[in-house]
C-alpha positions as CSV (number, residue, x, y, z in Angstrom):
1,X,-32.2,13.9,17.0
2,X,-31.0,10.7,18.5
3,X,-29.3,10.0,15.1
4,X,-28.1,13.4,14.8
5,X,-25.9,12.6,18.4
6,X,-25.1,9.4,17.0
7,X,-23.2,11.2,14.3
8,X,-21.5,13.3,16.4
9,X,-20.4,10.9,18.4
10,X,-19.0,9.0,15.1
11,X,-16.7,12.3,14.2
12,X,-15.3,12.2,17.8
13,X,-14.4,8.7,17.8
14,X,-12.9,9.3,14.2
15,X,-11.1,11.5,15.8
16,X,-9.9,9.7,18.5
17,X,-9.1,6.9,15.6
18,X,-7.0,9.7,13.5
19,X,-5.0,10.9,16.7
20,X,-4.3,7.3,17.5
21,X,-3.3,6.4,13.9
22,X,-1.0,9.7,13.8
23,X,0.9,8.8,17.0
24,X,1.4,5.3,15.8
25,X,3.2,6.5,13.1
26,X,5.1,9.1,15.1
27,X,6.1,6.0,17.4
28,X,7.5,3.7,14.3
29,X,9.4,7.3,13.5
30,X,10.9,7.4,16.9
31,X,11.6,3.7,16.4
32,X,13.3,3.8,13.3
33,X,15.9,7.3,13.7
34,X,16.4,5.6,17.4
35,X,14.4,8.5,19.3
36,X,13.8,5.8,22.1
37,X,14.1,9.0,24.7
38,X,10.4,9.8,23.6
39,X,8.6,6.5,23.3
40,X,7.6,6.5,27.0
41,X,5.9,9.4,26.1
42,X,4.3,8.6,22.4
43,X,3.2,5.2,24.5
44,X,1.4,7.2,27.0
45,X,-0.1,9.0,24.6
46,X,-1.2,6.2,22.4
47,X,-2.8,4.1,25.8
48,X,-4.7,7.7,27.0
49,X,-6.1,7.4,23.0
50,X,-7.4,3.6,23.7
51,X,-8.6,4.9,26.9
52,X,-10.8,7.5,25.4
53,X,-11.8,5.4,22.5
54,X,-13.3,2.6,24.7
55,X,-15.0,5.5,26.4
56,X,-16.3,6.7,22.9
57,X,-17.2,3.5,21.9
58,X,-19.0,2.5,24.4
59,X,-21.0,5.9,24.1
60,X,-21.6,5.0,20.6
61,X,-22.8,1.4,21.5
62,X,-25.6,3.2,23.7
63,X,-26.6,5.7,20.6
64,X,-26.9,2.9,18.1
65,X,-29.1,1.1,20.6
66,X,-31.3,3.8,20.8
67,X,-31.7,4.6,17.3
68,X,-32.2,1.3,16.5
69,X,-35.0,1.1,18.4
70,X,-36.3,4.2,17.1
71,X,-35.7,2.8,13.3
72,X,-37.7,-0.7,14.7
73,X,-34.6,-2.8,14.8
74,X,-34.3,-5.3,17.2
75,X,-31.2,-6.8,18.1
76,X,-29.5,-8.9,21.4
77,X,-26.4,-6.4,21.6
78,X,-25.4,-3.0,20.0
79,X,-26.5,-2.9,16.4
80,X,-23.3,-2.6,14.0
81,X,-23.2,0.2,11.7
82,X,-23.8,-2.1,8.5
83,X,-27.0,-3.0,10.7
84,X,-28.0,0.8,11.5
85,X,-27.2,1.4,7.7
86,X,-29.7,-1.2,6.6
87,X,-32.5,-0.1,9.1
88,X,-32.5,3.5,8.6
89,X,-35.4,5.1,6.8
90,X,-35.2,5.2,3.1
91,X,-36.1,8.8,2.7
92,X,-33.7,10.5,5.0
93,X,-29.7,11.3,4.8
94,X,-28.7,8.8,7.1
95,X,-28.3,5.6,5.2
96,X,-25.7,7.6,3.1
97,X,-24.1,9.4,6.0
98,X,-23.8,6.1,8.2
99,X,-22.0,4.4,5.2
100,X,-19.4,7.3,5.3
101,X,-19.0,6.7,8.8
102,X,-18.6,3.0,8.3
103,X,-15.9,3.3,5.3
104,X,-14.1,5.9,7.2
105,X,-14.0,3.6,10.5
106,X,-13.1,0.7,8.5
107,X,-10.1,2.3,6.8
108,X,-8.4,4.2,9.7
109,X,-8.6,0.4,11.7
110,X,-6.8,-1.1,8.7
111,X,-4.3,2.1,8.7
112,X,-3.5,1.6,12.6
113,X,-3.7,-1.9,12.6
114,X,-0.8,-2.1,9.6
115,X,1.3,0.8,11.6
116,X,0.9,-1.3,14.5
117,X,2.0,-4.3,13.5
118,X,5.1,-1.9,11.9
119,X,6.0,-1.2,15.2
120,X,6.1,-4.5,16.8
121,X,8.3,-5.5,14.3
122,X,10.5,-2.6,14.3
123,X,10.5,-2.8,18.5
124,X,11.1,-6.5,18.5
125,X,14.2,-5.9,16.0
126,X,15.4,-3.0,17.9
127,X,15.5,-5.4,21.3
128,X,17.1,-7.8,19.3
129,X,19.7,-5.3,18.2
130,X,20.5,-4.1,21.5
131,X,20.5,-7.3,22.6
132,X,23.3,-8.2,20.3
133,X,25.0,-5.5,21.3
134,X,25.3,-6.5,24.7
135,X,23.1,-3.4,25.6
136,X,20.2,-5.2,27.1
137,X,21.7,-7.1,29.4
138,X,18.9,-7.6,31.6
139,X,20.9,-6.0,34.7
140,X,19.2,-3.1,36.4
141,X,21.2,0.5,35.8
142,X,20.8,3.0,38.9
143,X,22.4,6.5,38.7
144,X,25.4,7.4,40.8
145,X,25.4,10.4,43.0
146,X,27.7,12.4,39.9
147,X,24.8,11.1,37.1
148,X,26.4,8.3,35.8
149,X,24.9,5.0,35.3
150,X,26.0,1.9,37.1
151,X,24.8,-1.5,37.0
152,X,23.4,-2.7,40.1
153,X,22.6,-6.4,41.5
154,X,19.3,-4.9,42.5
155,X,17.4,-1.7,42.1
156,X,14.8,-0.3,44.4
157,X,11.7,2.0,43.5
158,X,11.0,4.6,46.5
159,X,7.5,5.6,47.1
160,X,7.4,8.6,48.7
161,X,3.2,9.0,49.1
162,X,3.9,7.9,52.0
């Protein structure tokens, strides 16, 4: 049983890890056909996906633990999955269906990290470009009354909470 939620728990955070992978690349899309209206939003998105996959992990840290000890492994912290792999009775499923989960893991990490680093270049050029153009001048831009924007030696935030 405890394995059984384990797995589970595995899907959902591959989940997480293809939702996370999928707004990454919409972000280097936004990025590249200069969408930047949207990437406030696609970076919102992609910090609420960390969010829930610390959440997740951390769930799954707790599972392994427990079906470790249930499988007679002993460890300090969290088993890893290679660990849980190796420990998990020979006549069962779940030696083969923990490997899936590791491989499938393993490869959507490398597929985000690569996308990631994609975008930091393609942000870090695209500063660079505006930059050149004299469009990020540092200078803070408030709104006029008629919706235009106007540079400003200062600009306030309001908090209206109270």
């Amino acid at each position: 049983m405890e394995a059984e939620e384990l797995s589970n728990e595995l899907w959902r955070e591959r989940g997480i890890l293809e939702n996370l992978l999928y707004k990454f690349t919409t972000q280097r899309l936004l990025v590249t056909n200069g969408e930047s209206r949207w990437l406030g939003r696609c970076t919102a998105e992609i910090e609420a996906l960390k969010n829930q996959l610390s959440t997740t992990q951390l769930t799954v840290d707790m599972m392994s633990s427990a079906v470790a000890a249930r499988w007679g492994l002993t460890t300090e912290s969290a088993p890893t999955l290679r660990e849980l792999v190796a420990a998990a009775p020979q006549d069962g499923p779940w030696t083969g269906i923990l490997q899936d989960h590791h491989a499938a893991i393993l490869k959507l990490a490398d597929e985000i990290r690569t996308v990631s680093d994609e975008n930091a270049r393609f942000l870090r050029a695209a500063n660079i470009s505006l930059q050149e153009a004299g469009q990020n001048t540092g200078t803070p831009v408030t709104y006029t009354a008629t919706g235009t924007a106007a540079q400003t030696a200062s600009a306030a935030l309001v908090d209206r909470q109270g």
